[in-house]
N, C-alpha and C positions, 0 to 999 in steps of 0.2 A: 676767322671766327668759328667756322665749322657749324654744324648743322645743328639747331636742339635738341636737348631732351626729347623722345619721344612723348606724345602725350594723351591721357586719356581721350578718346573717343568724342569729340562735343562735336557742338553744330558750329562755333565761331572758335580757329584756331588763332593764334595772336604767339610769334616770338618777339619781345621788345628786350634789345640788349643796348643796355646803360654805359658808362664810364664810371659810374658812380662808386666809391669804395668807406668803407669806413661808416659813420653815422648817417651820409649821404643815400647809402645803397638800404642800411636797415631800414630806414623812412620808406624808401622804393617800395621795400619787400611790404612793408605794411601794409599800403596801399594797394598793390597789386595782389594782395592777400586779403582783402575790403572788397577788390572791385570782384573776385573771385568768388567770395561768398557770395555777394547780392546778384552775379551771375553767373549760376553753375553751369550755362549753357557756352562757358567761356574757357576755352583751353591755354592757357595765358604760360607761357615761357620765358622766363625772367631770368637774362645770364648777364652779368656785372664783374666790374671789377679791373676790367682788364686798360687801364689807361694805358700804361705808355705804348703798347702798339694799337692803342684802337682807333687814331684813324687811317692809319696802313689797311688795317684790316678792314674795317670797313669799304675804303675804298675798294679794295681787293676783292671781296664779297661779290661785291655789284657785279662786277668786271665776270666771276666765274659763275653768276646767276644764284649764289648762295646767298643773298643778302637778309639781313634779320627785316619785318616787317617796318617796325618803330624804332629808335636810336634815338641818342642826346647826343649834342652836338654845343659846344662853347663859341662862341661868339664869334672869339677869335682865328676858329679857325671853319668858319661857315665859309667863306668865301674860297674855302681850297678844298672842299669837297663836295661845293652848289654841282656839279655837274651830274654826280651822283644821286641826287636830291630829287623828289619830284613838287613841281611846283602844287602846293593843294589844291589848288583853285583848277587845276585841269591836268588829270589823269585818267590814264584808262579806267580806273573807275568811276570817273564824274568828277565834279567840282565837291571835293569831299567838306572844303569849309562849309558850303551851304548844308551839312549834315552834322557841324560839330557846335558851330558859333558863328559870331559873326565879327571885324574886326573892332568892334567900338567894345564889345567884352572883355578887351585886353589894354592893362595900362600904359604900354611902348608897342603898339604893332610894328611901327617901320621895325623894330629890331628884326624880325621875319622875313625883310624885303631885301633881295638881292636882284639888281637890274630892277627893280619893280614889282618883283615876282615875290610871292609867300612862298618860301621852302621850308615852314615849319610852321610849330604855335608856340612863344615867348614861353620859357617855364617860367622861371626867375631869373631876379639879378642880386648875385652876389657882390661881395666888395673887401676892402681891408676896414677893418674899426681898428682902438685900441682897446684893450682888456688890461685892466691894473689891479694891482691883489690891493686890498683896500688892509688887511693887516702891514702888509709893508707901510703902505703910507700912512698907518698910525705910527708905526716906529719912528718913520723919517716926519714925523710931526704935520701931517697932509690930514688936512680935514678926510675922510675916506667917502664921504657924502659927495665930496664937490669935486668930479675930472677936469682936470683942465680945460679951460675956455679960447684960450691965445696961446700966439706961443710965448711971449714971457710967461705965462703960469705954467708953460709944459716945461720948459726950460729950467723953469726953479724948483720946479719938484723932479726931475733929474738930478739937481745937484743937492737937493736935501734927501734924496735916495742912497747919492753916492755916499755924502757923510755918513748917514745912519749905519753903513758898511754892508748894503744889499745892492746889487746889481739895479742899475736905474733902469734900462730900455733896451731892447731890442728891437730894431724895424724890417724886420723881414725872417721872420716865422720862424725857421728849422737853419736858415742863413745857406739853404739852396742858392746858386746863381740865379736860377731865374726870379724867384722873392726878391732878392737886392737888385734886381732890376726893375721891377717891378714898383716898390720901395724910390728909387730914386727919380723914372716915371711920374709919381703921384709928385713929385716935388718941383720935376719941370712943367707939366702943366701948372699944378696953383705957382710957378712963378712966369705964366704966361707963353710959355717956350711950349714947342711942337716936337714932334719926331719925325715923320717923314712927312713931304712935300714936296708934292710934281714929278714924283717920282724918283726923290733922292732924298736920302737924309738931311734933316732941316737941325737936330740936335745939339750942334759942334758951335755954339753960341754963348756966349757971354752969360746965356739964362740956364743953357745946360751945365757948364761949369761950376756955376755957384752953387744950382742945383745937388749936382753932384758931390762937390767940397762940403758941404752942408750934413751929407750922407753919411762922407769918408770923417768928417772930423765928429760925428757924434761916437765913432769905434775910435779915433787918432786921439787928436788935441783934446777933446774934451772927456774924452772916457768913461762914454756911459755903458759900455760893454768891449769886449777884446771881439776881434775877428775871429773868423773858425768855431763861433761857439754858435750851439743849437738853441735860440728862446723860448720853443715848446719846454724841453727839457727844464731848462733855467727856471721856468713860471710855474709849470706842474711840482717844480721841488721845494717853492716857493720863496725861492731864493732872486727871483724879477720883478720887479716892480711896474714896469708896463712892457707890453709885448703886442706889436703890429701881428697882426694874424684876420684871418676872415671870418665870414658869417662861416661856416660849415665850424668852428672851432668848437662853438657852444654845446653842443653835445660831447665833446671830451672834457671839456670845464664842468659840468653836471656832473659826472662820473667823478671827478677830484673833492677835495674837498677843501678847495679856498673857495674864501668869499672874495667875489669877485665882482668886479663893476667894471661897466664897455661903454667908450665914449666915440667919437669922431675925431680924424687930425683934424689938428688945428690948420688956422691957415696961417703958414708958415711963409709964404711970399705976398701974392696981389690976391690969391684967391684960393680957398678952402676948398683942395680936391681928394678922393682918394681913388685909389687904383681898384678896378670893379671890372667885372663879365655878366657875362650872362647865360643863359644856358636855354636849348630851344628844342622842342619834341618833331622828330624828322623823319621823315619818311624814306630811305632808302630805294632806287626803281629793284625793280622785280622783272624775273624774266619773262617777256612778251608770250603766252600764251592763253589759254580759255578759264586758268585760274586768277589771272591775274586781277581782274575786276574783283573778284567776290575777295580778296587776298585784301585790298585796298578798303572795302567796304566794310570789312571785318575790322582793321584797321579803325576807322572813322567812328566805326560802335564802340569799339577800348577807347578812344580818345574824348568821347561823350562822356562817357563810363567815367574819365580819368577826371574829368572836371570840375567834379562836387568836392573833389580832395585839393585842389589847391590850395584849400586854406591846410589840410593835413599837413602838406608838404611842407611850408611854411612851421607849421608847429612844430615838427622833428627833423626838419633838416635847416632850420634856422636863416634860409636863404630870404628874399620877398619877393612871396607869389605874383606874378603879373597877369595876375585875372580881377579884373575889377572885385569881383563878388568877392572873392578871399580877403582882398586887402580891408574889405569894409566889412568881413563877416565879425560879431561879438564874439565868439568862441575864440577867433583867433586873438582876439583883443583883451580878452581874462587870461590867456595863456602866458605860463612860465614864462616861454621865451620871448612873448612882446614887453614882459617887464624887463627884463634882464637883457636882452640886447635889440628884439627885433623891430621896438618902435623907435630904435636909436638911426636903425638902419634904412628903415622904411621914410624916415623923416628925411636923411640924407638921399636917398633916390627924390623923393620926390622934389627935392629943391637942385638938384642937378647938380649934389657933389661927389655921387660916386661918377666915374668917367671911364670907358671902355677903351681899350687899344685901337687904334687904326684900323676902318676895314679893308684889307689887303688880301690878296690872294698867297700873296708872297709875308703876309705879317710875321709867321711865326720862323722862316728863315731869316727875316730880320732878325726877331728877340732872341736869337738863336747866335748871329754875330756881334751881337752887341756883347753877350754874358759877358764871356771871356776878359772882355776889359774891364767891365763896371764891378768886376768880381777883382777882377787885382787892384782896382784903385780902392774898393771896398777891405783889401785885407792891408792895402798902404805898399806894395811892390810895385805900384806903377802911379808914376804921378796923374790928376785927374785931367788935366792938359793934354799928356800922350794917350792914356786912356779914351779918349771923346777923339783924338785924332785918329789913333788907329783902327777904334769903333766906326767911324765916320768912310773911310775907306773900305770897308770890308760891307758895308752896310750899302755903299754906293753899286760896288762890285754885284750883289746879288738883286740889286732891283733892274742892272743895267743888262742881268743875264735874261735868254729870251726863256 
């Protein structure tokens, strides 16, 4: 990660480095550009952007004593960098929660708790919706008012998309490996089916199969869209009719100019789930010296500071805030995006159908050996049978390594 900006001269320094890129990280800058006004006594270093190595780096930071104060950290891979983490409730500079909040302020705390411990404060949780250009589905004769409810009605306005001669659906984003994993995920849980248990891939089931077949035949047999193509692109050229994609999207759809409307999957098996994270404000250790308290303490003051903007964050980065106060603040409830997509999203969290990956320490070397296959049974080179078996082995292999 390497060292900050240097920075003007204050009495409270703060480097907080994000993963955030894109609409995500502009929300950041706001904010951190808000809390800087209201406290110029705050030297605040805000560096972004750097996902695919950041938690290498991160971790790596700690280890050479360079580590940034504050970080964001996803859900999914909290459990393989806890070690790094300092638990809030007791660090060299005190029990920094009883200086921020307390945990009844937050609308999921356990999300924070590894072993027991709080190694962070909930931001949000993110998730997949779907987004459908509502001029499409006037073409294809689709009320544009009404998103699908079931999936017979997702079903049939796929194939009155396909007539109309517009591309009907895409489920997973940019058609990344990991989105179509992801993608087919949301369909083994609502059809009841697990991923790993007790330590071994649970997947390779009659429920993952169908799962799966389900995936493959909406690109195969049924042809709602070809393999290898990107649905961002398809949907911004207005040439898609629905497009699985996340809360962060909504601020690239603003910028476009389709009208557009964001619904929930349907529930496609026994139970109405979609593929979700979440994101959590962490604290990195610091190296043990006579800075280190005021380092942390400083810390705890930007984190007070950061509070009153949960409901911000939620307005411009479209995700849903997990601070009680935000989710019930009115500003946030007149705003653009609780019409347009966030109280779509915010309804879906709280009835318990966005659903989070496994917490593993090992989770993301799983989704990591799974692609591979759920991507060629996705493009149709690998049947979804061999696919889930050969996933199922490789999957076995890395939980069984020490």
């Amino acid at each position: 990660m390497g060292m900050p900006p240097t920075a003007a001269a204050a009495s409270t320094k703060i480097w907080f480095n994000t993963l955030f890129h894109g609409g995500d990280a502009d929300a950041m800058e706001t904010i951190v550009k808000n809390i800087r006004a209201s406290n110029p006594d705050y030297a605040i270093d805000l560096t972004q952007g750097g996902w695919t190595e950041y938690y290498a780096q991160l971790y790596n930071s700690v280890v050479a004593g360079e580590a940034p104060q504050l970080g964001i950290v996803d859900d999914f891979r909290y459990e393989s960098v806890a070690k790094v983490l300092y638990d809030i409730t007791d660090t060299p500079g005190g029990n920094l929660l009883d200086q921020i909040g307390k945990p009844a302020d937050f609308a999921q705390w356990n999300i924070s708790l590894v072993g027991g411990k709080p190694l962070g404060l909930p931001l949000d949780q993110n998730g997949f919706g779907i987004y459908y250009n509502k001029d499409v589905f006037k073409k294809a004769g689709l009320d544009p008012e009404h998103a699908p409810q079931t999936r017979e009605e997702f079903e049939a306005a796929c194939e009155a998309i396909t007539k109309s001669g517009k591309i009907a659906f895409h489920p997973a984003l940019s058609g990344e490996t990991r989105f179509i994993r992801r993608a087919w995920l949301a369909l083994l849980w609502g059809a009841n089916g697990t991923y790993i248990e007790n330590g071994k891939a649970s997947f390779n089931t009659d429920k993952g199969r169908e799962a799966l077949q389900y995936l493959v035949d909406m690109v195969g047999k049924r042809g709602w869209n070809k393999p290898g193509t990107n649905g961002i692109n398809q949907f911004l050229a207005g040439e898609l009719g629905m497009l699985q994609n996340g809360t962060w999207f909504y601020l690239t759809l603003e910028k476009s100019k389709i009208d557009y409307g964001c619904f929930m999957p349907p529930k496609f098996f026994e139970k109405q789930v979609s593929w979700g994270g979440y994101h959590l404000i962490v604290l990195p250790k610091q190296p043990e010296g006579k800075e280190t308290a005021a380092k942390l303490q400083a810390s705890a003051k930007f984190l007070k500071a950061f509070l009153p903007f949960y409901s911000t964050w939620g307005q411009l980065g479209g995700a849903v805030p997990l601070l009680n106060a935000a989710i019930s603040d009115p500003k946030l409830h007149e705003s653009k995006v609780w019409a347009k997509q966030l109280k779509t999203f915010s309804d879906a969290a709280a009835k318990g159908i966005i659903q989070a990956e496994p917490r593993h320490p090992k989770i993301t070397d799983v989704d990591l050996a799974v692609e591979p296959f759920t991507q060629q049974a996705f493009n149709g080179t690998m049947s979804v049978k061999d696919a889930l078996d050969k996933a199922e082995v490789e999957v076995n292999k890395v939980l069984a390594a020490s």
